[in-house]
VODREN-36934 format. One record per residue: x negated, y, z of N, C-alpha, C in turn. Coordinates in steps of 0.05 Angstrom, whole numbers, padded with zeros to 5 digits, always signed. Layout:
<sites>
XYZXYZXYZ...
</sites>
This chain:
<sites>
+00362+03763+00952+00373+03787+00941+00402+03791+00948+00414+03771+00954+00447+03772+00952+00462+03785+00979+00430+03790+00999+00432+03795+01029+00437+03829+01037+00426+03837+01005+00419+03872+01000+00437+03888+01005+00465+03883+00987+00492+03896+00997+00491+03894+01018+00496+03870+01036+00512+03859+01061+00496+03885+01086+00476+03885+01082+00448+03903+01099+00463+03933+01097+00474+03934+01080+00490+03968+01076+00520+03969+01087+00527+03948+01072+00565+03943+01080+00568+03938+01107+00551+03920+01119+00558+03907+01139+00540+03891+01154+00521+03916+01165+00493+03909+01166+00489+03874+01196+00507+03891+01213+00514+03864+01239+00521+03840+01225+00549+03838+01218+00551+03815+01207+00530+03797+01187+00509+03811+01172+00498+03803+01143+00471+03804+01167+00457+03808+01186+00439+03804+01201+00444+03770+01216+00465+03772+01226+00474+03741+01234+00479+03717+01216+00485+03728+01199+00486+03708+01171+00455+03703+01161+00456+03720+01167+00408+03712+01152+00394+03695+01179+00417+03702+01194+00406+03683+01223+00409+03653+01217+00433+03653+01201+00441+03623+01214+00427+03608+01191+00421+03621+01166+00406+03604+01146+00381+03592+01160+00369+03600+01175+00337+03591+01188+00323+03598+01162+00319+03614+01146+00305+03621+01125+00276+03616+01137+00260+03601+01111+00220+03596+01113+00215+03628+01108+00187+03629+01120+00176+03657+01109+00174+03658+01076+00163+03627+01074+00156+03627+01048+00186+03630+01021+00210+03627+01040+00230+03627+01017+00234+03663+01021+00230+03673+01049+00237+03709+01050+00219+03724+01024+00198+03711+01025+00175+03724+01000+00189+03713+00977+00188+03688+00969+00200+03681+00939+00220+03695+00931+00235+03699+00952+00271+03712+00952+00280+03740+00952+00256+03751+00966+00273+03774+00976+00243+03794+00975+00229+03793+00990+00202+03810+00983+00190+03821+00968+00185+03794+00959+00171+03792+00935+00182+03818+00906+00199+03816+00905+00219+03828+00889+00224+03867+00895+00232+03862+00926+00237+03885+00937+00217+03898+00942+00194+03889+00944+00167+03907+00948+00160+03921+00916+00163+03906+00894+00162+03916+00866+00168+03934+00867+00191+03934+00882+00209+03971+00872+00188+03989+00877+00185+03998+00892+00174+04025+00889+00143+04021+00874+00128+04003+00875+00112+03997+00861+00103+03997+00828+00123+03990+00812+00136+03999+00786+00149+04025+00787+00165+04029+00799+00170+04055+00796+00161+04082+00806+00130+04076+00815+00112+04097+00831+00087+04094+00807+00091+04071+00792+00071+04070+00761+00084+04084+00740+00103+04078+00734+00116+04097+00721+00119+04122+00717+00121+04132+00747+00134+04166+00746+00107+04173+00751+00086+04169+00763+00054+04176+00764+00037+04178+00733+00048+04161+00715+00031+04152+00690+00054+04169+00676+00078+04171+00680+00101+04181+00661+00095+04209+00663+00108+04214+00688+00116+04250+00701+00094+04257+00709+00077+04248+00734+00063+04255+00746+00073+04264+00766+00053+04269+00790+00063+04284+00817+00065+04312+00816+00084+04321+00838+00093+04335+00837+00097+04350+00861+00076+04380+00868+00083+04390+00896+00103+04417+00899+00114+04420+00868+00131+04441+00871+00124+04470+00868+00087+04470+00856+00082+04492+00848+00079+04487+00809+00089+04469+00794+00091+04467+00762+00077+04453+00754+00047+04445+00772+00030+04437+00761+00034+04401+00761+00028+04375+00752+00043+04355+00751+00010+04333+00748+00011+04316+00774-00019+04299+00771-00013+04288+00763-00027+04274+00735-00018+04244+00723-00042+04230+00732-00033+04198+00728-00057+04181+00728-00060+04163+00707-00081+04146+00698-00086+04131+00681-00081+04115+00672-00063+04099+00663-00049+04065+00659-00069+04049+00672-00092+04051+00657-00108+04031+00675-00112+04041+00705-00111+04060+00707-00130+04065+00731-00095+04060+00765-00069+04068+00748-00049+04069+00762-00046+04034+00765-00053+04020+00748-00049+03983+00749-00065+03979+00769-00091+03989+00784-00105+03977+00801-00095+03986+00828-00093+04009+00824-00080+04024+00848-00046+04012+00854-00029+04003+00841-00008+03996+00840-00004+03970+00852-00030+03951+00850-00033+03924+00856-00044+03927+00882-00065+03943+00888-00077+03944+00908-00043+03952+00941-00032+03973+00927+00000+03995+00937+00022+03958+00945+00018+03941+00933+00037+03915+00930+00017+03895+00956+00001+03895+00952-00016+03873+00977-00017+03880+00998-00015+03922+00993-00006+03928+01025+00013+03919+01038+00036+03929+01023+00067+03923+01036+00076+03896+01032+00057+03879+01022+00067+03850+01028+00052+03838+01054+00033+03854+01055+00017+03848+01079+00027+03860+01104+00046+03882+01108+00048+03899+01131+00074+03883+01134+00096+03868+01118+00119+03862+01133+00103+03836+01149+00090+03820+01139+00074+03802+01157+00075+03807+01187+00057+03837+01177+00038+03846+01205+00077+03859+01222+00081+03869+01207+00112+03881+01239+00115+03858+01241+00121+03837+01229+00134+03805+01241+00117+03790+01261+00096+03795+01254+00074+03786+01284+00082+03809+01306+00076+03835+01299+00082+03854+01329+00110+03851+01334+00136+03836+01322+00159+03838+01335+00154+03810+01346+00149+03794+01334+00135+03760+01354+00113+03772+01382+00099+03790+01378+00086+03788+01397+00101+03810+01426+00118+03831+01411+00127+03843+01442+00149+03825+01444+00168+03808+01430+00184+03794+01441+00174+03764+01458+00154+03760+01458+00138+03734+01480+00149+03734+01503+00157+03757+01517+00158+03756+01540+00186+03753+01552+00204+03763+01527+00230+03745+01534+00239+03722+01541+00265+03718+01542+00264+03678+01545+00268+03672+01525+00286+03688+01509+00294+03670+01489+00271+03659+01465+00250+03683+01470+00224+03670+01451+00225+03661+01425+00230+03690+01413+00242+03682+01380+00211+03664+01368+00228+03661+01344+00185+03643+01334+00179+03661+01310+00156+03660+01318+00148+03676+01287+00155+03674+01263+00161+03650+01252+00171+03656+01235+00205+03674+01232+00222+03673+01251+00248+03687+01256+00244+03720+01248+00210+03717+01265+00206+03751+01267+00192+03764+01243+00186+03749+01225+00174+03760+01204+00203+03760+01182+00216+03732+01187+00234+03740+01163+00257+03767+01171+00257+03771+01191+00269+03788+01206+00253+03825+01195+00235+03821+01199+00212+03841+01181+00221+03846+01163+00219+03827+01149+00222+03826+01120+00257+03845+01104+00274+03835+01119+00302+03848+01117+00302+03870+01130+00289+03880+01146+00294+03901+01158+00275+03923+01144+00250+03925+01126+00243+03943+01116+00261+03935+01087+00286+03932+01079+00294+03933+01055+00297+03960+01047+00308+03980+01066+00321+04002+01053+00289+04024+01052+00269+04017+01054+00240+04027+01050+00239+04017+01019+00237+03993+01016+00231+03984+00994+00250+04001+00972+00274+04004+00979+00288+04011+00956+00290+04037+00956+00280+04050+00972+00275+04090+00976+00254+04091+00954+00238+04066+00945+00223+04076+00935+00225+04081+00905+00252+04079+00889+00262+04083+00869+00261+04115+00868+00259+04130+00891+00253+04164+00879+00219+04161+00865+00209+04141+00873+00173+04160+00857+00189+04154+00834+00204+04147+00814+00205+04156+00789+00202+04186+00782+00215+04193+00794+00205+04227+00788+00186+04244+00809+00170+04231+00821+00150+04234+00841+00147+04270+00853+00161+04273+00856+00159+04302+00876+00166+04299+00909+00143+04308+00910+00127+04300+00935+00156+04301+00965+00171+04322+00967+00192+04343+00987+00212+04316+00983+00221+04315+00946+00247+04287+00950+00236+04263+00959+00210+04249+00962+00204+04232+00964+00202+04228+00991+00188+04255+01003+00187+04252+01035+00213+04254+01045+00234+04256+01042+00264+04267+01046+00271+04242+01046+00277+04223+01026+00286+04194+01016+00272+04178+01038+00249+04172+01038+00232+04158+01058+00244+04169+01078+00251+04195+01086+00245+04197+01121+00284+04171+01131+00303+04192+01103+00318+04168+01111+00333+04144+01110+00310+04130+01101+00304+04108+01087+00284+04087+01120+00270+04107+01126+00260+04099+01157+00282+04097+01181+00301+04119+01175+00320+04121+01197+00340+04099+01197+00351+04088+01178+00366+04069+01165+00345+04036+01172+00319+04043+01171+00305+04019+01180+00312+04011+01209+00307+04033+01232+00307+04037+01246+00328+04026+01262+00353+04035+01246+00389+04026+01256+00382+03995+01251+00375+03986+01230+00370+03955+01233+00360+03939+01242+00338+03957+01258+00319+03940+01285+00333+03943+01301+00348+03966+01304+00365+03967+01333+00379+03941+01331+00397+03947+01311+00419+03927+01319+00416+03901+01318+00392+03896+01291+00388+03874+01294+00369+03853+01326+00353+03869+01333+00347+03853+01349+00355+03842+01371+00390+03847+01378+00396+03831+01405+00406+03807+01388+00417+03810+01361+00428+03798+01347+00413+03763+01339+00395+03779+01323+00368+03762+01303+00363+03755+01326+00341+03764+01344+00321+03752+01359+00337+03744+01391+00360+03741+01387+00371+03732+01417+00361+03745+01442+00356+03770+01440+00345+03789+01469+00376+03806+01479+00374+03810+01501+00399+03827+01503+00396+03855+01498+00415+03873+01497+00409+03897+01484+00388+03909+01498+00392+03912+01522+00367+03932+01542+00342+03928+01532+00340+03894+01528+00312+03894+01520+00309+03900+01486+00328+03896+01477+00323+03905+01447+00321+03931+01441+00339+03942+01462+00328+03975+01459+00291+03977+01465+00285+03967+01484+00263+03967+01483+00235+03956+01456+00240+03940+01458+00227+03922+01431+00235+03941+01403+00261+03945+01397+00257+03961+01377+00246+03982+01375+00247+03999+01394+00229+04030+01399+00202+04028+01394+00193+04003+01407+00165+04001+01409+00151+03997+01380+00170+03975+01367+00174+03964+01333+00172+03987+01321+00185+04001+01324+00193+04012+01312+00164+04044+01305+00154+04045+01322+00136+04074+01334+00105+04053+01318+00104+04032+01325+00080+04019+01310+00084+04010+01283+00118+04005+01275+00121+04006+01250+00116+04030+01233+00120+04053+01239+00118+04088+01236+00090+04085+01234+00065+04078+01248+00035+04079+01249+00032+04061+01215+00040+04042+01222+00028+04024+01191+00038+04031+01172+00069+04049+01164+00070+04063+01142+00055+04086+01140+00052+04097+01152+00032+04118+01150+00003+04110+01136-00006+04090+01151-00026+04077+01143-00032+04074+01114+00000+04060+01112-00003+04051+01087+00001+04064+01058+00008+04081+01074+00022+04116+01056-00002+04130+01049-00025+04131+01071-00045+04150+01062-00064+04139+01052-00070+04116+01049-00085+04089+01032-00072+04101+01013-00047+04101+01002-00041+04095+00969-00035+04125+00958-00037+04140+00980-00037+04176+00969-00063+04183+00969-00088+04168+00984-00109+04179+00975-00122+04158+00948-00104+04130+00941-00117+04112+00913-00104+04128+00891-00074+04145+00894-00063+04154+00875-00080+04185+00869-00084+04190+00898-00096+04214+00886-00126+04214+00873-00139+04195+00881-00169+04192+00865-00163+04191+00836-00138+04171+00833-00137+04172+00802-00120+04194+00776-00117+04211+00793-00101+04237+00793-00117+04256+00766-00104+04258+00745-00108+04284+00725-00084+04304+00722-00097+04334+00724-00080+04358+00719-00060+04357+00687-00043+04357+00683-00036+04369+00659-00013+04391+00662
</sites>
């Protein structure tokens, strides 16, 4: 958690510092994931079960306590599961470099680099649909600056190729949020009542 500021203040420097720890996957999840994936998770139960959604014509979908706890758990296995999955696709387009980061580098690398996703997700408290897509989009863009920069950095590629690798990261990272966005907009919307 203590890495969170540094990612905003002084995103280069606080990317090379997470370098030199050699951080386990397993301490990025205890430490930092684990935690940061909650956000929007609790606070997308909340404003769904609280407020309800919201598309800006009055009317407001709530969902069920119970029914928002399954969907909320199911919304948490995704995104603990997808920083995995970018950390394998940035291990697997970076293979072909020399420097040959290791998977584990590239997942904990994952892992810090969707932070400012995780914490966009503090708008579902008041879940209207326009601020949320607004927050997210730049909340992606801000991801985006951190693959850039991070990867000549983190993964020891030189920039050319990190321009490359990130783009690519980045365009298949865009596919699995989506993915994972319309999974949990069509679990939120199943459990969806008008009031």
């Amino acid at each position: 958690m203590n890495h969170v500021w540094g990612l905003f203040a002084h995103p280069g420097p606080e990317l090379q510092q997470i370098k030199r720890e050699h951080e386990s996957i397993g301490h990025l999840y205890l430490h930092h994931v684990l935690l940061m994936a909650a956000i929007p998770v609790v606070c997308s139960f909340i404003g769904t079960t609280r407020v309800g959604w919201s598309f800006g014509d009055g009317d407001y979908l709530r969902i069920l306590p119970s029914t928002a706890l399954a969907i909320a758990l199911a919304f948490y296995l995704l995104m603990l599961g997808a920083v995995a999955l970018m950390g394998r696709v940035i291990h697997m387009l970076s293979r072909r470099f020399p420097s040959r980061p290791s998977l584990n580098e590239c997942i904990v690398f994952a892992g810090y680099v969707a932070t400012p996703m995780f914490l966009s997700g503090v708008v579902a408290l008041y879940p209207v649909v326009w601020l949320c897509l607004f927050v997210g989009i730049l909340a992606l863009v801000y991801s985006g600056y951190l693959l850039y920069l991070g990867m000549p950095a983190f993964l020891g590629v030189n920039k050319d190729e990190g321009v490359l690798i990130s783009g690519s990261t980045l365009g298949i990272g865009v596919l699995v949020l989506e993915f994972v966005l319309a999974l949990t907009v069509i679990m939120w919307g199943y459990g969806a009542h008008i009031f």
